[in-house]
N, C-alpha and C positions, 0 to 999 in steps of 0.2 A: 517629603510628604506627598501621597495621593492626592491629586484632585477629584472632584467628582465627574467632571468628562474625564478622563483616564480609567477611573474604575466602572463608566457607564461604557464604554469601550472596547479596552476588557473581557467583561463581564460579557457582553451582547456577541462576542467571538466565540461563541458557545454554544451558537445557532448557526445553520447553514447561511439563512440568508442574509446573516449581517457579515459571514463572510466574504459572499460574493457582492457583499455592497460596497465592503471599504479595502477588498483585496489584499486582505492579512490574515493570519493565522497566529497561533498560540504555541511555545514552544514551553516546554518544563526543566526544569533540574539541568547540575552544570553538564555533564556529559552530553547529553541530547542538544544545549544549545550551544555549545562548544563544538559539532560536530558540525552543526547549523555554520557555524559561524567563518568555519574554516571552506563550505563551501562559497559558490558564488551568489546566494541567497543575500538578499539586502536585510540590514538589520533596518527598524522600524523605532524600536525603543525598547530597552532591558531595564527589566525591575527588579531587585538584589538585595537580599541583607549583608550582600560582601560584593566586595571589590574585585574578586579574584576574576576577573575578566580583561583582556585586551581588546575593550574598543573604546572607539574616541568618547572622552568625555562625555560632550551632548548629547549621548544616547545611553546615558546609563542613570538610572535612577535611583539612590540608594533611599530601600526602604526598610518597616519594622518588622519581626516575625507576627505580628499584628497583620500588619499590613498585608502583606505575601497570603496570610490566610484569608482575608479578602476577595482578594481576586482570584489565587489559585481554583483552577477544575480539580484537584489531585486529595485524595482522604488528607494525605501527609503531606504537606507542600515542601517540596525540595532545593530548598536556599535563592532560588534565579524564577524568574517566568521573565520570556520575552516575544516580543511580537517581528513575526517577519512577513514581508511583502511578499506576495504568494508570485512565483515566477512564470513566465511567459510561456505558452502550448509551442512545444518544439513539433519538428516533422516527425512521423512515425516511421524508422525504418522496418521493412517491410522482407530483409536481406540476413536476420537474424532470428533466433527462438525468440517470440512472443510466447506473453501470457495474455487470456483474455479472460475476466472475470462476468458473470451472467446470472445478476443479479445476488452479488453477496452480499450480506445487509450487518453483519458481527465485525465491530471497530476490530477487536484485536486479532480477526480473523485475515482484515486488508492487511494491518500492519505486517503480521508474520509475514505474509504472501510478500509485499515489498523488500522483508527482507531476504527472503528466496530469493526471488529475481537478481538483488543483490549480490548475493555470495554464490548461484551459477551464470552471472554473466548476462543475464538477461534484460538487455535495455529500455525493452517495454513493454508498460503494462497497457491493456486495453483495458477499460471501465464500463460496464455498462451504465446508461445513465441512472439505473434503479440500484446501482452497488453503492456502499455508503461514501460520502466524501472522505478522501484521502485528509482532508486537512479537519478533521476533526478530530478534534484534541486527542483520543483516547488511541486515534489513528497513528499520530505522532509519536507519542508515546511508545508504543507500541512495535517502531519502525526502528528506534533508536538510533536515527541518524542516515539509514537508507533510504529514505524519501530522497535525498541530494542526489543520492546517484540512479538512480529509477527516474527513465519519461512517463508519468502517468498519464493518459487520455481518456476524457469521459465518452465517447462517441455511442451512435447509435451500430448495436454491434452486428445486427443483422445486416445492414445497409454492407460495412465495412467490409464483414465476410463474402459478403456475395460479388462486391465489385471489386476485390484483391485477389489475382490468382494463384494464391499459396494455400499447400496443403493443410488441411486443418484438423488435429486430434481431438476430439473431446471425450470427457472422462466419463464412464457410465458402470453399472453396475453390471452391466450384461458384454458390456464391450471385450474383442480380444485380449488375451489375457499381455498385459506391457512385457512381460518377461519374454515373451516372444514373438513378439512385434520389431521388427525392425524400424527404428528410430532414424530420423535422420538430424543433421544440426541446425536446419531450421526450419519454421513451418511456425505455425502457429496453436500452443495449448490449451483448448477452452475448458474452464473449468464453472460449477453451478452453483444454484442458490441451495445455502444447507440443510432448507428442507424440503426442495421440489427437484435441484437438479438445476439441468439445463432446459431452457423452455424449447418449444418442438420450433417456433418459427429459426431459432436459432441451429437446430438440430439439422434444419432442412440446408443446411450450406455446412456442416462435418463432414469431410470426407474420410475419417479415419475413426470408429469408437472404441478405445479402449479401456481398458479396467484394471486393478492391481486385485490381484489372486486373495480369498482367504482362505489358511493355511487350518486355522483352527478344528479341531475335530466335530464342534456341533455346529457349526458353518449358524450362527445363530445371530453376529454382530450385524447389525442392518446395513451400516456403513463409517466410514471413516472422516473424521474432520476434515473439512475443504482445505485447510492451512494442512493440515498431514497429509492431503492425499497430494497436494503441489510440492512437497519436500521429497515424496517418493518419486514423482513420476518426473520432476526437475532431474533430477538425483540418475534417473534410467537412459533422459535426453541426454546428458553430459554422457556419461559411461560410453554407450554404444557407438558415437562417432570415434572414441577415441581409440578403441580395442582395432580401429580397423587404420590407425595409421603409424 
């Protein structure tokens, strides 16, 4: 059975700043905490109408589909919610393709992007500090398991760019067109907030702007999803170094 500091707990992990008060976050359903689990993430405590989990006893709570409705963030709560200790800010290498986000504010717009990063290789992500927390719930979700392996950093990103000397692409509507742009494998990708872009103080430290082509014949679409436009232009970074070895 739930206590009521458990579900006042919980419950308050649902806001930014009670997560950076008590240094945990919210996971959902088995697959996502199962992927949690197998990383090196500390588990915190698991709440469960089954069993089907391997970890040590004292961190497993089995409770009611009552219950779980409770506490869950999710329309449909999915068998498991568990809480894990949000992990320690690694060094940012500086030696690989970065992503750097600037000011994206749509949970499941991070999430996709984490899982990019994920599936070409990309070890880290920069944050601005106006992009939405990584560890909110819907962000989670959304990531299915690639948060583990993405360094995410909240940094201030202007600062970062201007005192790192790697080349820097950022995405624009007007910029050269990617398909003939010469890529290299690393460098740094900024990409914007979904309805202003990249802001100009940040503009002012790109040294490359490019853009993906529309093909369409009444050239009418204004623009493409942040999370789509990081799958193409991820997608162009990977290609182009390999065609040349």
């Amino acid at each position: 059975m739930l206590s009521k500091n458990q579900i006042k707990l919980i419950t308050s992990l649902k806001q930014k700043k009670y997560r950076q008060q008590h240094q945990f976050f919210v996971a959902e359903g088995k697959k996502t905490i199962n992927e949690l689990l197998a990383s090196n993430l500390q588990l915190h405590q698991l709440y469960t109408t089954t069993l089907d989990f391997d970890v040590l006893d004292d961190l497993v709570t089995q409770i009611s589909n009552q219950e779980l409705k409770k506490i869950s963030f999710l329309k449909t709560p999915n068998n498991a919610l568990a809480i894990f200790k949000m992990p320690e800010a690694k060094t940012i290498d500086f030696e690989g393709l970065i992503v750097a986000l600037d000011d994206v504010r749509d949970p499941g717009n991070l999430g996709t992007i984490i899982r990019l990063c994920d599936w070409f290789g990309v070890k880290d992500l920069l944050c601005s500090q106006e992009t939405v927390d990584c560890y909110n719930p819907k962000v989670i979700q959304a990531t299915m398991g690639s948060i583990t392996r993405v360094n995410i950093s909240y940094v201030d990103l202007e600062s970062v760019l201007r005192d790192h000397r790697v080349e820097t692409f950022g995405a624009f509507m007007d910029g050269e067109n990617v398909y003939d742009s010469d890529l290299p494998d690393k460098g740094v990708l900024v990409l914007g907030n979904e309805a202003n872009g990249i802001h100009e103080s940040v503009e002012a430290h790109i040294t490359k702007r490019i853009a993906i082509p529309r093909f369409g014949d009444l050239q009418k679409t204004e623009s493409l999803n942040v999370a789509n436009a990081a799958a193409i232009l991820l997608s162009e970074f990977r290609r182009q170094p390999s065609i040349g070895k």
